[in-house]
Structure formats: structure tokens, C-alpha cells
C-alpha angles and dihedrals in degrees: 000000000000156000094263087054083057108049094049085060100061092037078067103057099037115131112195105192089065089038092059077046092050096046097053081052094051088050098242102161126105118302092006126111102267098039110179102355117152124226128195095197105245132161120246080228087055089044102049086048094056084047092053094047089053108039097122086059109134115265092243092039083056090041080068090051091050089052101039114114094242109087089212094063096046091050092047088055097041081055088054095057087051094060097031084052092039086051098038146086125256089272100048070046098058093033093060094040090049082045100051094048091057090047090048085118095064087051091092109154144040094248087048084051098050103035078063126022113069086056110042098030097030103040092044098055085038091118093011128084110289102205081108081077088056101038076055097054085046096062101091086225114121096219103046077054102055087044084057096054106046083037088084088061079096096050083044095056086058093047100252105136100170101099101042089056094042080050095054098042089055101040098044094099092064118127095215124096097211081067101047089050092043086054088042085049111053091036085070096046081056095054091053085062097031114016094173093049088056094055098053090054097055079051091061112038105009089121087056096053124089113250094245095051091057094047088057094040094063098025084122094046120099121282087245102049080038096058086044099058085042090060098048 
């Protein structure tokens, strides 16, 4: 079992008319985010199967997947490290954290983000020191910062709210729009578990928040509060 199993795999199931579809999506084209990345076309059904096939794939064999050109193949095997992390001990934990940081510039897009790092980067540092989430947003590299911030989905999902909301506050400031919608979107994810926390978030730094971030923060609450905090 190994990378080059997998891949084959995938080649064979490529469809290029909905990769040419899924590339224009994922903003490939010249100056935008995901400049000259490469798609197969598969499915995330499709995906999630492969990875499930090959979970037991060695962690360096997956490493390969996880660099590989082809953003299916990097997501398949991202999807692998989730399962392998979720499964495994503290030290198959840390191996694949320490892994996929080294691998962050492979992490090239915001599906590739999300499908990842709130298992992998969150549950790990579930019970560690969690400054790794800072240093993150620190980089200056879009997509170490987007991995900072949905990250905390795993903080959210016990209830502990404090680091989403430090993460927004600091990164509020950002120009991207694929930060603003990841703060939007785990505020919101707060509010489900603390609606008044929330709140009193929005009180205190909604002039600070992008205006998308707060659209997608209160996108539960009540046409008539939403309608107030948009106002402000």
C-alpha cells in the first residue's frame, strides 16, 4: 500500500470536463488564490471513499499524497490524517500535527483548510498549549491563518469559546475574504453553543469586524436583532 496505489486510483476516475468546472470554483486562474492548481474532478464523496479504503496508508506514504499537484490527491490524503489522528494515540497525534505543519504549503485552499484542520490542529491541542494557533495567525500567510482560525471548531464543539473570539479579535483587521468568512463562520458556531457570549462580543468589537464576518456571525439570529447589529 502506497501513495502511488492511491493516486492511480483517483487518475482513474478523473473527469475533466467537471475538473475545468471545479477549477474556475476554486479560483485557479492568474492572480487568484488558487493560481495553477490542478483538479481531477472528483467527487468529495469519491474522495472520502479512497480515503477510507486507504486509511491504513503510512503516514509518510500519505505525506506524498498530501504534496502531490493534484488537489484531489492532497485532499484524499489530508482526509487520511484526519482519520489516522482521530484513531490513533498521542504520538500517531503529534506525528501527523508536526506533519501537517510542514506540509501547510500544500494547504492551499480553503476546502483543503476546513476538511482538516479542526481535526488534526484543534483536537490535538484539545488538553496542550494552544500559542501554536497565534504564532499561525502571525504568519502573514493566508492560509496558516485561516487554519488558526477554524481550528477552534474543535474548541467550539466542548464549549470553550475563548480562542475563537481572541482569534477574531486579532485577526479582524485581515484584507482576505476567506478570513473574514472563516471569523464570520466560527462566530456563529460560538453563538449555537453561547448565544449570549457571542453577543457580547459583537457589543464590544463589532466596528472592528468586517462586514462579512458579521453577516455570517448572526446569520441564526432573528430578522429583527439581525437587522439591529447590521445598523450599528
Amino acid at each position: 500500500m502506497n501513495a502511488a496505489e492511491v493516486k492511480r486510483q483517483l487518475m482513474a476516475l478523473q473527469q475533466p470536463e467537471r475538473a475545468s468546472f471545479v477549477a474556475r470554483y476554486f479560483q485557479t486562474g492568474p492572480g487568484q488564490y488558487a493560481e495553477g492548481d490542478q483538479f481531477l474532478g472528483l467527487s468529495m464523496p469519491q474522495q472520502h471513499a479512497i480515503a477510507r479504503q486507504f486509511r491504513q496508508l503510512p503516514m509518510e506514504q500519505t505525506e506524498q499524497l498530501v504534496r502531490d499537484s493534484y488537489h484531489e490527491c492532497r485532499m484524499v490524503g489530508l482526509l487520511i490524517w484526519v482519520q489516522q489522528s482521530r484513531k490513533g494515540g498521542p504520538v500517531a497525534q503529534t506525528e501527523i500535527l508536526e506533519r501537517y505543519l510542514a506540509s501547510v504549503a500544500w494547504v492551499n485552499n480553503w476546502d483543503l483548510v476546513d476538511s482538516s484542520c479542526p481535526a488534526i490542529v484543534g483536537e490535538a491541542l484539545l488538553n496542550e498549549d494552544r500559542s501554536l494557533l497565534y504564532t499561525l495567525a502571525d504568519t502573514g500567510h493566508l492560509w496558516s491563518q485561516r487554519i488558526a482560525m477554524v481550528s477552534t471548531l474543535a474548541f467550539i464543539r466542548k464549549g470553550q469559546l475563548t480562542d475563537t473570539f481572541a482569534l477574531a479579535e486579532r485577526m479582524a483587521s485581515h484584507r482576505h475574504d476567506l478570513i473574514h468568512k472563516a471569523i464570520g463562520w466560527m462566530l456563529r458556531e460560538a453563538g449555537k453553543r453561547n448565544p449570549e457570549a457571542l453577543e457580547e462580543f459583537l457589543h464590544d468589537h463589532i466596528r472592528q469586524l468586517p462586514r462579512t464576518s458579521l453577516r455570517y456571525a448572526i446569520e441564526r439570529f432573528e430578522p429583527g436583532k439581525r437587522q439591529y447589529y447590521l445598523m450599528l
